[in-house]
C-alpha positions in Angstrom: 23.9 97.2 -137.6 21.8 100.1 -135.7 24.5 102.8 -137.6 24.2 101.0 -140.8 20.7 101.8 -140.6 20.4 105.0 -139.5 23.1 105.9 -142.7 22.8 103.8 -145.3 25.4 105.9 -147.8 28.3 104.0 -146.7 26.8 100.5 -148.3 26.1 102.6 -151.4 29.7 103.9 -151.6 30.4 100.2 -151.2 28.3 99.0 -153.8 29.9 101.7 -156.5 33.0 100.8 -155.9 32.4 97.1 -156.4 30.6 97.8 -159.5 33.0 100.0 -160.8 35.4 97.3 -159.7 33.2 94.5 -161.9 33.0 97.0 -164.8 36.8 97.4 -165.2 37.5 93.3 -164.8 34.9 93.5 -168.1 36.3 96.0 -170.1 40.1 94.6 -169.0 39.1 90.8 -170.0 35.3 90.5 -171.8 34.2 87.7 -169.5 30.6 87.4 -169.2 30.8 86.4 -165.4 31.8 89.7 -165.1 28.6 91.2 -165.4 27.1 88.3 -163.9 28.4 89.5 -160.8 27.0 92.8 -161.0 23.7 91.6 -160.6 24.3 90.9 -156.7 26.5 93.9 -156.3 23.0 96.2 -157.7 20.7 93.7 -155.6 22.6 94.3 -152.1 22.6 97.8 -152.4 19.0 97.9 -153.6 17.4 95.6 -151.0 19.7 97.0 -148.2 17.6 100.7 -149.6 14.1 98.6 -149.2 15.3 97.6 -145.9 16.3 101.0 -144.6 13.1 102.3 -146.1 10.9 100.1 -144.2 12.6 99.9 -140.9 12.4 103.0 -138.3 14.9 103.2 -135.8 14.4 104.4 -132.4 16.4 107.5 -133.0 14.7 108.6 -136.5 11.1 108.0 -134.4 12.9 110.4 -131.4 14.0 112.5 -134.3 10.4 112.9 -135.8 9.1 113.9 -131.9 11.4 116.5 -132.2 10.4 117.6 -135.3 6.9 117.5 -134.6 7.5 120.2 -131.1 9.2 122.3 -133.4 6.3 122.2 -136.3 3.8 123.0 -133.1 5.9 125.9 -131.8 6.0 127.4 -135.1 2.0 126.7 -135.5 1.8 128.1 -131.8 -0.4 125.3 -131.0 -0.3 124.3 -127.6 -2.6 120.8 -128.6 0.1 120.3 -130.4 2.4 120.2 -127.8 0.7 118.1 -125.4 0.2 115.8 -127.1 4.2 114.8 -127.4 4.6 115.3 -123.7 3.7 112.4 -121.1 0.4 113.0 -119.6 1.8 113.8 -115.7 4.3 116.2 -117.3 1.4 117.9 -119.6 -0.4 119.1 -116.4 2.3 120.2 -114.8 3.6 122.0 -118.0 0.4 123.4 -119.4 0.0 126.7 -117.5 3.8 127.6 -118.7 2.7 126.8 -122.6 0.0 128.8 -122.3 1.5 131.4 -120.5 4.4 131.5 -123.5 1.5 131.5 -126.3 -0.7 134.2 -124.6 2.6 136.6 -124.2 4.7 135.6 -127.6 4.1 134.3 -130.6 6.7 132.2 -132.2 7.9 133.1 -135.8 10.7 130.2 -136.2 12.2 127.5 -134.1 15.1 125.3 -134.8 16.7 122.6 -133.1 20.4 122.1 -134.1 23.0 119.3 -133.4 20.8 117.2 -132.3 22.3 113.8 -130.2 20.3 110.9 -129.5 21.2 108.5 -126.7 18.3 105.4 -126.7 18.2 102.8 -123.1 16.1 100.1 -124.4 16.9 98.3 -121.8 15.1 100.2 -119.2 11.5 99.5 -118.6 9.7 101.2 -120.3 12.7 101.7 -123.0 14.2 105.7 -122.3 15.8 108.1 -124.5 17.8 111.7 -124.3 18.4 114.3 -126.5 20.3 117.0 -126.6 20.3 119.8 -129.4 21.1 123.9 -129.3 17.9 125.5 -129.2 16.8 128.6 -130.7 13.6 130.3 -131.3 12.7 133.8 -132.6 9.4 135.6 -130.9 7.4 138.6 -131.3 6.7 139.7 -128.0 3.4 140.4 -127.4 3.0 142.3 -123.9 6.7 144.0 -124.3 7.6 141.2 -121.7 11.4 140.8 -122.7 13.2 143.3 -124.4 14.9 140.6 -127.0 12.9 138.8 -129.8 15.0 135.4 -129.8 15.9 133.1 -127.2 19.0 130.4 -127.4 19.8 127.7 -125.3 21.4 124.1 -124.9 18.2 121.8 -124.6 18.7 118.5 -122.9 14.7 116.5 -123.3 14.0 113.2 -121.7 11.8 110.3 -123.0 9.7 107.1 -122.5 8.2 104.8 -124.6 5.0 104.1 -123.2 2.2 102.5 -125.6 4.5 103.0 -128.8 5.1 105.8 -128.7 8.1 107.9 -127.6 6.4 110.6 -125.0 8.9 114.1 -123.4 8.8 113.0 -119.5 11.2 116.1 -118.6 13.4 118.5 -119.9 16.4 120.4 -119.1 17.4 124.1 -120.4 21.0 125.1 -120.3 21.9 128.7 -121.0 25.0 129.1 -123.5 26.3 131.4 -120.4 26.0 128.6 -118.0 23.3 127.4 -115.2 20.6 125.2 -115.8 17.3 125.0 -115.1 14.7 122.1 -114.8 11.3 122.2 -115.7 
């Protein structure tokens, strides 16, 4: 049910067909029950929409974290950032934001291919995500002599109050090796 709502197009292909189905029994033999049926065939769909609309899934609310540390890296705004990241992990992450802000300043990020996997039945309920990372920099302090950075991001969450919080994250060079923060 969870993929059915997290892509809803294959109940709309569905519905088409079974209206175009309905439309051809009309035109075949002018029946009115014909288009009586139609009206449960456009209702489904529709209220299956409504439904989708109203309901967000774990992964769309993971998805919308991610969006949100990508809108604050291209904002450069540290606040921002903390506030996505548990509190225990804020601290100890803090100093290397800042660092990264007071040396580069972020012209685009993008986070591409993302994977979601949710546990909701740990306690509290924990997530990963996984996604090829890449952002482009101006280097302030001539620190690095490259103006992009790309690599294979694996971020860890919790639900704690709500709301799905970063507890850790892993980076994966595309060359190999990882490294924990």
């Amino acid at each position: 049910m969870e993929s059915l709502l997290e892509n809803p197009f294959p109940m709309l292909i569905v519905g088409i067909l079974a209206w175009g189905f309905l439309i051809a029994a009309y035109v075949i033999t002018p029946h009115r029950g014909w288009l009586w049926g139609m009206v449960p065939v456009v209702l489904v769909p529709g209220l299956f929409f409504l439904y989708d609309a109203m309901v967000v899934t774990p992964r769309e609310e993971i998805t919308a974290v991610v969006d949100e540390g990508i809108a604050a890296l291209e904002a450069n705004d540290a606040d921002r950032i903390m506030k996505i990241l548990k509190p225990t992990l804020a601290h100890r992450t803090r100093a290397r934001v800042e660092w990264a802000f007071a040396n580069f300043t972020i012209t685009r990020a993008k986070a591409n291919d993302l994977q979601i996997s949710v546990n909701e039945l740990t306690v509290p309920p924990t997530a990963t995500a996984e996604f090829f990372g890449t952002v482009r920099f101006n280097d302030k302090g001539k620190l690095v002599g490259m103006d992009r950075y790309a690599c294979k991001m694996v971020v860890y969450f919790e639900k704690r109050e709500g709301k799905w919080l970063i507890v850790n994250h892993e980076e994966r060079s595309p060359l190999g090796g990882q490294r924990e923060y």
